[in-house]
N, C-alpha and C positions, 0 to 999 in steps of 0.2 A: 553552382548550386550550394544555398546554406546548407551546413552539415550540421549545425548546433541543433539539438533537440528542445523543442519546446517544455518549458518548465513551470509546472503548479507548486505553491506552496498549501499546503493545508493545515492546518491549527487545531488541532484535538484537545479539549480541557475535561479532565476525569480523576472521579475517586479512585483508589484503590477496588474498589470492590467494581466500578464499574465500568476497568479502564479496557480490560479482554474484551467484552461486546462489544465498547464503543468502537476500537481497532480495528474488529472485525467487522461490524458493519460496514463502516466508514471505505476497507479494503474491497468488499461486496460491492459497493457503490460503482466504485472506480472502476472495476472489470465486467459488472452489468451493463457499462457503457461502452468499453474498450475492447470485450471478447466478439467477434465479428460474428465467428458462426454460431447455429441456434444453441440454444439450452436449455434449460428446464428450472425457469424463476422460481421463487415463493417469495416471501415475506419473511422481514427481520425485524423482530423488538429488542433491543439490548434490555440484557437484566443486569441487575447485581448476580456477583460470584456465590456460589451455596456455602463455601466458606465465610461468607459475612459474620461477623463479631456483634453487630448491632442487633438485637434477633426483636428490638421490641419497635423495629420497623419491618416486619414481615407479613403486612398485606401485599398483592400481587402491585395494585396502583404506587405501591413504595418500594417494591421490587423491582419493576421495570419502569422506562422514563416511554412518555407518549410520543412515541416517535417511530415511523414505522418504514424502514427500509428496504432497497432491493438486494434479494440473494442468489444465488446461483447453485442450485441443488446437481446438475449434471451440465458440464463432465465434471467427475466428484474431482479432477486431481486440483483444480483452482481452490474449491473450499478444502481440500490438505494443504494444499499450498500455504493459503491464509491462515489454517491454525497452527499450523506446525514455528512458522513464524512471529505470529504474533502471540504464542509461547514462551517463545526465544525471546522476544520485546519484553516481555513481562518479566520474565526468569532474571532479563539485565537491569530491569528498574526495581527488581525488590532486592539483588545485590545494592545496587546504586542507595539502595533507604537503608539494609544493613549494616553500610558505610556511615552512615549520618553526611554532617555537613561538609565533611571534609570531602568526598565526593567531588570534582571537578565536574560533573554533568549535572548537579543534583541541583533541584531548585528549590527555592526556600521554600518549607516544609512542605517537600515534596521530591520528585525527581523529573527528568526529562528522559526523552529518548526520540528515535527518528527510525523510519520504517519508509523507504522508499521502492515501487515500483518503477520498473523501466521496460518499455514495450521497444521492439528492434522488429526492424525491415533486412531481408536478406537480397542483397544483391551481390551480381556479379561483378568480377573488374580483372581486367588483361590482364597477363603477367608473362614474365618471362622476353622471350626477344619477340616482338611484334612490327619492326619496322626492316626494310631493305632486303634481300633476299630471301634470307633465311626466315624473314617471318612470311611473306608472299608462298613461301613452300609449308605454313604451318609451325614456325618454330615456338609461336606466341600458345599462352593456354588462358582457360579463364579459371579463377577461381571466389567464392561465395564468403561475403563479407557480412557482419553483422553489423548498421547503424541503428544506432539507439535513434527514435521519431520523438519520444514524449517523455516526459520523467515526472512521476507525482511524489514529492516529498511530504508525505505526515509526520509534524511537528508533534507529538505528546508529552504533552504536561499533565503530571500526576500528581493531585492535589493530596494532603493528607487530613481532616477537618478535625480539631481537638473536645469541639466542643458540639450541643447542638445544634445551638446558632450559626456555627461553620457548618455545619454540615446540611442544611439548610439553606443557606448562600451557593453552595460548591454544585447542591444540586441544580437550584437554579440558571447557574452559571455552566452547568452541564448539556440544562438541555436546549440553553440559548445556543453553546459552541456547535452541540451537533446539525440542531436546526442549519444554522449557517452555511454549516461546513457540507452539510448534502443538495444546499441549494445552491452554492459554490458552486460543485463538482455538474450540476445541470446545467448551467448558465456556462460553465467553459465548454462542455461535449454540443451543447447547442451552436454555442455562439463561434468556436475553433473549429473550423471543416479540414481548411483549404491544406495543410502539414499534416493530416494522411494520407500516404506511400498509397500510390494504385495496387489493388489486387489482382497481383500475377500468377499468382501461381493454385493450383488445386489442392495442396494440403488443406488438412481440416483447419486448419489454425494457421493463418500464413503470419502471421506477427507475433514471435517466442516474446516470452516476459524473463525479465528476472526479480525476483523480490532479497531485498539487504536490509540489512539491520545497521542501525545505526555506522554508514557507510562512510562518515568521514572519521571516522576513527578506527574502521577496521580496512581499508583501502584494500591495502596489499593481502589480506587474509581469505577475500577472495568466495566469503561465507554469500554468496547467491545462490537463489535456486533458479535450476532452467527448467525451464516449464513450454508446452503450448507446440514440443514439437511433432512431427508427423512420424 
């Protein structure tokens, strides 16, 4: 049996001010379709941040982009989850711009980052002596293994616009990425059935998550959170 977990890329394009919704939307998406047992939806519009600098775009229609998302109000720890980390994503890209260009992650006038989920099946597997004698008398045990089923990589790209023709572009190009990127995320939960793990077991959540931050640079550090256990 494959053991490789199935892999999405996804592509996030945002300003600074409207890169925390977009993330967190985007994150909402992904576990609306992925948390198995019920919850309690609502609706998501990403806005700009109340910190905004540009204050002589502050109608609501310029504040937030027309796009309107699923969220997951209960069980609250998924949306801690998501913001606590896409905090942490934000915290490492506004380093990443304090840096300027010398920056090694940073993209031209702007920065990058990556925020991946990873949803795991628990199973069992023998261990110890299971064959000849000793194992016929019980000498074998079993013990509970976590494989990773799915991994969804978000790519973030943090635009910086100088002007207000960039920033006018950036929008646009805002609300193309997320369009996209949420009709993406439907078109794979539709269309990919057959690589989820049968439901065995009665915990409330039988498939833990973990969420990382930019994961190929911090590997060994080990910064996951575990979530979705019973």
């Amino acid at each position: 049996m494959d053991q490789s977990p199935r892999e999405y890329i996804l592509e996030v394009f945002a300003d600074q001010n409207f890169v925390r919704d977009i993330v967190k939307g985007v994150l909402h998406t992904i576990f609306f379709h992925r948390y198995f047992p019920p919850v309690r939806p609502s609706l998501y519009t990403p806005t700009a941040s109340s910190h905004s600098s540009h204050t002589h775009t502050s109608s609501h229609s310029q504040q937030s982009l027309p796009i309107t998302l699923p969220s997951i109000l209960d069980p609250p720890e998924i949306s801690t989850a998501i913001d606590s980390h896409t905090n942490l994503l934000i915290s490492q890209l506004t380093l990443q711009s304090s840096l300027g260009p010398s920056s090694p992650s940073a993209a031209a006038g702007g920065s990058r980052g990556e925020i991946v989920v990873r949803f795991f099946d628990r199973r069992r597997r023998r261990t110890g002596i299971t064959t000849g004698w000793l194992g016929r008398l019980g000498g074998g045990g079993q013990t509970e293994e976590e494989v990773c089923w799915e991994e969804w990589c978000v790519q973030v790209i943090v635009a910086r616009p100088r002007s207000e023709a960039d920033r006018i572009k950036v929008r646009r190009a805002m609300e193309s990425s997320l369009q996209k990127t949420a009709m993406k995320i439907v078109a794979i939960v539709n269309r990919d059935k057959d690589h989820i793990p049968p439901i065995t077991t009665s915990d409330q959540n039988p498939f833990p998550y973990r969420i990382y931050i930019n994961p190929k640079q911090q590997e060994s550090a080990e910064r996951g959170f575990v979530g979705g256990w019973s």
